[in-house]
C-alpha positions in Angstrom: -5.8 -24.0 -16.1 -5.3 -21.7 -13.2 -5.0 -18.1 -12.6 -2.0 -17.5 -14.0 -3.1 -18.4 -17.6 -2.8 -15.6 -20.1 -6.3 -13.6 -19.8 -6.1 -14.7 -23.8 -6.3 -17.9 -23.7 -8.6 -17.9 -20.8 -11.2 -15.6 -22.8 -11.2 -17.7 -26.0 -11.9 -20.9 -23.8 -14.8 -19.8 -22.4 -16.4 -17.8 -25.5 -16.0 -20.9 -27.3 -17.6 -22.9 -24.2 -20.3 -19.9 -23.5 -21.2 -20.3 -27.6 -22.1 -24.5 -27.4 -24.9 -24.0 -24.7 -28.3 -24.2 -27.1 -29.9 -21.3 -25.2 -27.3 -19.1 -26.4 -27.2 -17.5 -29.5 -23.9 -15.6 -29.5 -21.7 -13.4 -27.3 -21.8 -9.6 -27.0 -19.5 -7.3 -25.5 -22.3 -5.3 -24.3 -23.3 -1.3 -25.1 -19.9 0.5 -24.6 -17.5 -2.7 -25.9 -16.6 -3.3 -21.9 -17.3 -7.3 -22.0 -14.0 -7.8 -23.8 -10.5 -9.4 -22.9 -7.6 -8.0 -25.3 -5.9 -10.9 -27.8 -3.3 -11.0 -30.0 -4.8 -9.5 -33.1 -7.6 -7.9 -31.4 -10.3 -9.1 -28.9 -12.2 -11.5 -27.6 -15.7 -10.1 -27.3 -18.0 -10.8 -25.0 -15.6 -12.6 -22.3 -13.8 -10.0 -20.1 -11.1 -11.4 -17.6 -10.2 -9.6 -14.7 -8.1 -10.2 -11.6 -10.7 -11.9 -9.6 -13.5 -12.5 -11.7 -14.9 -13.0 -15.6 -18.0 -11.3 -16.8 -19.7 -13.1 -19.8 -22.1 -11.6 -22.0 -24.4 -13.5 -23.9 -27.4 -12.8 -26.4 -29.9 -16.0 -25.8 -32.4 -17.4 -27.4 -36.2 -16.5 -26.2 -38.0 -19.2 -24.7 -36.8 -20.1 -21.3 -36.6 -18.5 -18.4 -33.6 -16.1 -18.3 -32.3 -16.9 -14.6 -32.3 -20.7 -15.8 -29.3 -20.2 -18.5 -28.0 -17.7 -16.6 -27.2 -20.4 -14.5 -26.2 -23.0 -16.6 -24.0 -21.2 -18.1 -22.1 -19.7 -15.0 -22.0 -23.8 -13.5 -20.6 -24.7 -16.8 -18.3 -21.8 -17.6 -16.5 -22.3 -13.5 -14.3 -25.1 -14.2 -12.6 -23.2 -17.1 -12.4 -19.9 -15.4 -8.8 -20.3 -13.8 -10.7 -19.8 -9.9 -12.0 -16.6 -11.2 -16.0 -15.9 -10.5 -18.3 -16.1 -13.2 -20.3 -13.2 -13.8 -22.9 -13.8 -17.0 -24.7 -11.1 -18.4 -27.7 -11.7 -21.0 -27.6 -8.5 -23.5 -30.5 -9.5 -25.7 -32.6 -11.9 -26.3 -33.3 -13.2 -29.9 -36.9 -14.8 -31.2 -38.1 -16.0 -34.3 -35.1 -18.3 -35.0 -37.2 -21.3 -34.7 -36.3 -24.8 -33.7 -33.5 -25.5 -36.3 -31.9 -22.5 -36.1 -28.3 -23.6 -35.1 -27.0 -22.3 -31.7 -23.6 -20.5 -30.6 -23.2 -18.7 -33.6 
């Protein structure tokens, strides 16, 4: 898993890793569609892999304090990025789900 993985791959691996932390409540490719990496098929939304760096964006779940998953997520996302930087964006924030509302979907 180094740079030279297909942006792809790389994208899926960490939306799929961005969506099992319990603060957050799905990934969004922000206003204008930027936070996306192109894939066979189509895209993956809300992970965009570029040269040097990856920019997540995530919708959480209200409660905690923002800058706390915000970092949480970049710590865990940085062993899957290839040596790219993690950049994590929170789009929105989602209340009212309650406690049993299931996560990363």
């Amino acid at each position: 898993m180094g740079e030279d993985d297909e942006p792809a791959e790389t994208a899926a691996r960490l939306a799929e890793a961005a969506l099992c932390f319990p603060d957050v409540v799905g990934l969004s490719a922000g206003a204008f569609g930027t936070i996306s990496t192109p894939a066979r098929g189509g895209f993956v939304h809300g992970v965009a892999v570029r040269s040097g760096a990856v920019e997540v964006g995530l919708v959480v779940r209200f409660g905690r304090p923002i800058p706390g998953v915000v970092t949480e997520v970049r710590d865990g996302l940085g062993p899957l990025s290839g040596g790219r930087a993690v950049h994590v964006f929170v789009e929105d924030v989602v209340a009212g789900l309650g406690g049993d509302a299931p996560s990363g979907g």
